[in-house]
C-alpha positions in Angstrom: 15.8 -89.2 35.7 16.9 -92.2 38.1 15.9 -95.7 36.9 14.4 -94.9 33.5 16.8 -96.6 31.4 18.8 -93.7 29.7 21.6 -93.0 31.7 24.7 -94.8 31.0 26.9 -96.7 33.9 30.2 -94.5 33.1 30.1 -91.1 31.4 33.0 -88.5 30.4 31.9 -84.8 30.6 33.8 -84.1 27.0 34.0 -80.2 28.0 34.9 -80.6 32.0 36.8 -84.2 31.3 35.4 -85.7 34.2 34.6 -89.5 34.2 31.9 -90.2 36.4 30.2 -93.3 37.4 26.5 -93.5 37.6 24.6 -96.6 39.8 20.9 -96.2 38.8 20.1 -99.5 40.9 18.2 -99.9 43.8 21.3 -101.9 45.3 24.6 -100.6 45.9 27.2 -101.8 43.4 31.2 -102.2 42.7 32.5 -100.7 39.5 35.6 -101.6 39.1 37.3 -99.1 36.2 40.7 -99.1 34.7 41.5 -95.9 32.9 44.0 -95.9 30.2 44.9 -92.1 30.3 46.3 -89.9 32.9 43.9 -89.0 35.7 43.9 -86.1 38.0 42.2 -86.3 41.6 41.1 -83.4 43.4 42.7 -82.9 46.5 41.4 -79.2 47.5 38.9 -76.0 45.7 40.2 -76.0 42.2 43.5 -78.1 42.8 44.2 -81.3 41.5 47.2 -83.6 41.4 48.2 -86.5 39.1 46.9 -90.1 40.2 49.6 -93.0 40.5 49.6 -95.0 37.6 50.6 -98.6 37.1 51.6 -100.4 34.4 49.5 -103.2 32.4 50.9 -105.4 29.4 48.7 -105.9 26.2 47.9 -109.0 24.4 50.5 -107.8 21.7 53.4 -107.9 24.6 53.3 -103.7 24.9 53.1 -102.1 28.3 50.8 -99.0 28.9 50.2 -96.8 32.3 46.7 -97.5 33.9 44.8 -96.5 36.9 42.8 -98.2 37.9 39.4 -97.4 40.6 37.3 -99.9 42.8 34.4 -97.7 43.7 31.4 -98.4 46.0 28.6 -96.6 45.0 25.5 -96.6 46.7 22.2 -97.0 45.4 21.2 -94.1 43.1 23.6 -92.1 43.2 26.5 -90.6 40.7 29.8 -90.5 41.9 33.0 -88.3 40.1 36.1 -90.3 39.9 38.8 -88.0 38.2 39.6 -86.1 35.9 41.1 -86.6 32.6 44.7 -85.6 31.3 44.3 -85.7 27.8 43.3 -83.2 25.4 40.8 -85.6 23.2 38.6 -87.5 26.0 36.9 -89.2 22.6 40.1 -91.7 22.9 40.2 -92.6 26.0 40.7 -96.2 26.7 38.4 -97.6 29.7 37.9 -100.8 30.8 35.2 -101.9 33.3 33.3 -103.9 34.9 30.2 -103.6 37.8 29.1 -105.7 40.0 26.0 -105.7 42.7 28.1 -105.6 46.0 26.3 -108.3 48.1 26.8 -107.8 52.1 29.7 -109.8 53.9 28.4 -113.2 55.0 28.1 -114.1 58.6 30.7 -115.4 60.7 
């Protein structure tokens, strides 16, 4: 359930290969996710198309293709993001980090 403490903030479905984000906060929050895999994004029933990736350099000097995903996501709910390209989701490189979104100040 919502709130107890046992769900993680990102999970990958290993037989669907959907990532999905999970924000069991009582405060919206900003996950900001950078997938190092090829990720499909629905874009009708059943049809998906290949995300735009970009390219980010290691420490070592190497480049690798990323996507990367600033998501809002309200409080208490899951959001899927993609899904993944790869045959073996068990290596799948993902970077992250969430933040509470705190509303715009005042003018």
């Amino acid at each position: 359930a919502f709130g107890d403490g046992n769900l993680p903030d990102i999970s990958i479905d290993p037989r669907r290969k959907v990532l999905s984000v999970i924000n069991v906060q009582d405060e919206t929050r900003c996950f900001y996710i950078s997938v190092f895999s090829p990720c499909l994004g629905r874009v009708g029933r059943g049809i998906w198309r290949s995300f735009a990736c970009g390219k980010a350099r290691r420490t070592d000097g190497s480049t690798v293709e990323v996507t990367t995903f600033v998501l809002v996501v309200p409080a208490r709910n899951i959001m899927d993001v993609c899904k993944l390209s790869t045959k073996d989701v068990e290596g799948v490189d993902v970077h992250s980090d969430i933040v509470v979104l705190k509303p715009a100040a005042a003018l």
